[in-house]
Structures are given as structure tokens and as C-alpha cells.
C-alpha positions as CSV (number, residue, x, y, z in Angstrom):
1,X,-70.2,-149.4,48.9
2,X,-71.9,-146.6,46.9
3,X,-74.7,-145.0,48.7
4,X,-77.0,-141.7,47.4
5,X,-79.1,-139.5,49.4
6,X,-81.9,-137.6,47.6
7,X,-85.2,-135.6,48.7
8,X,-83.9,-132.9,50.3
9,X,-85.1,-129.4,49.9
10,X,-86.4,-126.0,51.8
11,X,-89.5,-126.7,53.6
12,X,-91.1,-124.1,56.3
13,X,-91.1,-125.8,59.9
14,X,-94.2,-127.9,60.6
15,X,-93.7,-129.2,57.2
16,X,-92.7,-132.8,55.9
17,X,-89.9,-134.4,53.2
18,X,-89.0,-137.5,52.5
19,X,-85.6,-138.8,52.2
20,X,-84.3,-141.5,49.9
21,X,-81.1,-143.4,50.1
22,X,-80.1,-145.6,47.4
23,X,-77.4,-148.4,47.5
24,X,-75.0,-150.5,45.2
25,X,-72.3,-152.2,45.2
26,X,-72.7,-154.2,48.3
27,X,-75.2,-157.0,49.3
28,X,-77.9,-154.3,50.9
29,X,-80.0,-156.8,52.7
30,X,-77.3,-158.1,55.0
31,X,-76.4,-154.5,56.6
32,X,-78.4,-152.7,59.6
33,X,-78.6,-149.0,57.8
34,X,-78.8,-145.8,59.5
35,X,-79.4,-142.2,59.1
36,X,-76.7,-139.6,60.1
37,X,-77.0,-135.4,60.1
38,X,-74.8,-132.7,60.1
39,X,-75.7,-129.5,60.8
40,X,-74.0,-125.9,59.9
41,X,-70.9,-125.5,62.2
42,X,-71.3,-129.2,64.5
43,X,-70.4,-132.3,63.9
44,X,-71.9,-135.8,62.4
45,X,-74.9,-136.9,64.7
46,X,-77.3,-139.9,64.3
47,X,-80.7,-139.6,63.8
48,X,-81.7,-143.2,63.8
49,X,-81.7,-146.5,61.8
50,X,-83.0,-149.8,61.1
51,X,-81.8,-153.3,61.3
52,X,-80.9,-155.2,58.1
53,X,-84.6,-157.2,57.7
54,X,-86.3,-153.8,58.8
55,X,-87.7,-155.4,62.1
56,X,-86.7,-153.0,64.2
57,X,-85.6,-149.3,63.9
58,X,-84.3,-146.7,66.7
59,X,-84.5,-143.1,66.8
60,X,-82.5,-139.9,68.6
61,X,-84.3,-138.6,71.2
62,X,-84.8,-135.7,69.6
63,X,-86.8,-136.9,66.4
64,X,-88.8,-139.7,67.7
65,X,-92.2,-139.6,67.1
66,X,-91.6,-136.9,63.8
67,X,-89.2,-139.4,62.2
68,X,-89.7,-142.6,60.6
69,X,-87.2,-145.2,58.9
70,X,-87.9,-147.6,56.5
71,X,-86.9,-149.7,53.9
72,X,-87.3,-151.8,50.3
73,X,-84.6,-154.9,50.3
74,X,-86.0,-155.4,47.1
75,X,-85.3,-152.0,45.9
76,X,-81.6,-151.7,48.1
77,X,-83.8,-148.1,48.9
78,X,-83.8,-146.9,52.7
79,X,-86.0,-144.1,53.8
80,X,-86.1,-141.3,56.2
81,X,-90.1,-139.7,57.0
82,X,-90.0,-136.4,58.1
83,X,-92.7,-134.6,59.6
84,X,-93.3,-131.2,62.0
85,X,-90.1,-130.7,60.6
86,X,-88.1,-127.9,63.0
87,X,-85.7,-125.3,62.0
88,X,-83.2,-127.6,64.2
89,X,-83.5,-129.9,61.6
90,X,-81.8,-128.3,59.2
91,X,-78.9,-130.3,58.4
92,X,-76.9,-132.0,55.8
93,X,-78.7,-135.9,55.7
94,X,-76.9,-138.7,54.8
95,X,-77.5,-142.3,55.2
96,X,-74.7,-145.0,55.7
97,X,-74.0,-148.6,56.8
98,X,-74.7,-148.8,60.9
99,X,-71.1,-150.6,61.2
100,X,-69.8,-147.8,58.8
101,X,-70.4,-144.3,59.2
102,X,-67.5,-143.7,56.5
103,X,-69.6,-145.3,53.9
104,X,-71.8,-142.5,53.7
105,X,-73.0,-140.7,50.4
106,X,-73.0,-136.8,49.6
107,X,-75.4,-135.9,51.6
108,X,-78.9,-134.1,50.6
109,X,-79.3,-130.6,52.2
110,X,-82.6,-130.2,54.3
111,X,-83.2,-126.5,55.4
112,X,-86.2,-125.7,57.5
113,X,-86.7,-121.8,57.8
114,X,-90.2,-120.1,57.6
């Protein structure tokens, strides 16, 4: 399982970034997929995912409505929308197989600070 995060960045809070996550190495389309964070001094939390045909997804209470997850079979891509981004946010991302959480990638750092 390979699995790279990209689209991170600095972005002042109300703001939006999108997150990509792209996979190898494993049959993509088979695998619910979710999103994970980890912020400065706490530990791994989930921030959502998305079954394996993309016809459901689920969210933490504390980004529904700002977040949205999606995904490209064809592409073996996953996304994370982010918008009214809030300095809470700011975390490490990664994105990782749902049955999986050590299949995660590096990470791509989001900071939200005006």
C-alpha cells in the first residue's frame, strides 16, 4: 500500500484547500478510504471518509458541513474539500485505508493562522 497526501499549505481561517491523496500498489476501488489529522502535541483523530464506490461518506462532528470527501476510482485519487477553514484545523492530514490507519502516507501540513 503506497498512499501520498498533497495540497497542504498556510491559509488564513475562513479560507479553503484542497487535499489530494494518491494511491498504488493495492486495488484502490475495493477499500472504504478515510481521512485522519494530527494536530501539534495530540494524537491521530479522524476527520471523515468514504466508502469504497464513494456512495456514502461520514464526517467528525467537528468538520461537517466545512468538509467534503470525494473520490476518482478511475484516478485511485481521494479528496478532502476544505472550507471556513479554522485555526483548529491546523494539523498534519493524512489519508489512509478505513480498515488501516497504519497504511497512512507522510502527511501534508495544513496551518491555518491569520
Amino acid at each position: 500500500v503506497e498512499l501520498v497526501e498533497s495540497g497542504g499549505g498556510l491559509v488564513r481561517p475562513g479560507g479553503s484547500l484542497r487535499l489530494s491523496c494518491e494511491a498504488s500498489d493495492f486495488i484502490f476501488s475495493y477499500y472504504g478510504m478515510s481521512w485522519l489529522r494530527q494536530a501539534p502535541g495530540k494524537g491521530l483523530a479522524w476527520v471523515g471518509g468514504i466508502l469504497s464506490d464513494a456512495s456514502n461518506t461520514y464526517y467528525n462532528t467537528s468538520v461537517k458541513g466545512r468538509f467534503t470527501i470525494s473520490r476518482d476510482n478511475a484516478k485511485k485519487t481521494m479528496y478532502l474539500q476544505m472550507n471556513n477553514l479554522k485555526v483548529e484545523d491546523t494539523a498534519r492530514y493524512y489519508c489512509a485505508r478505513s480498515d488501516d490507519w497504519d497504511s497512512r502516507g507522510q502527511g501534508t501540513q495544513v496551518t491555518v493562522s491569520s
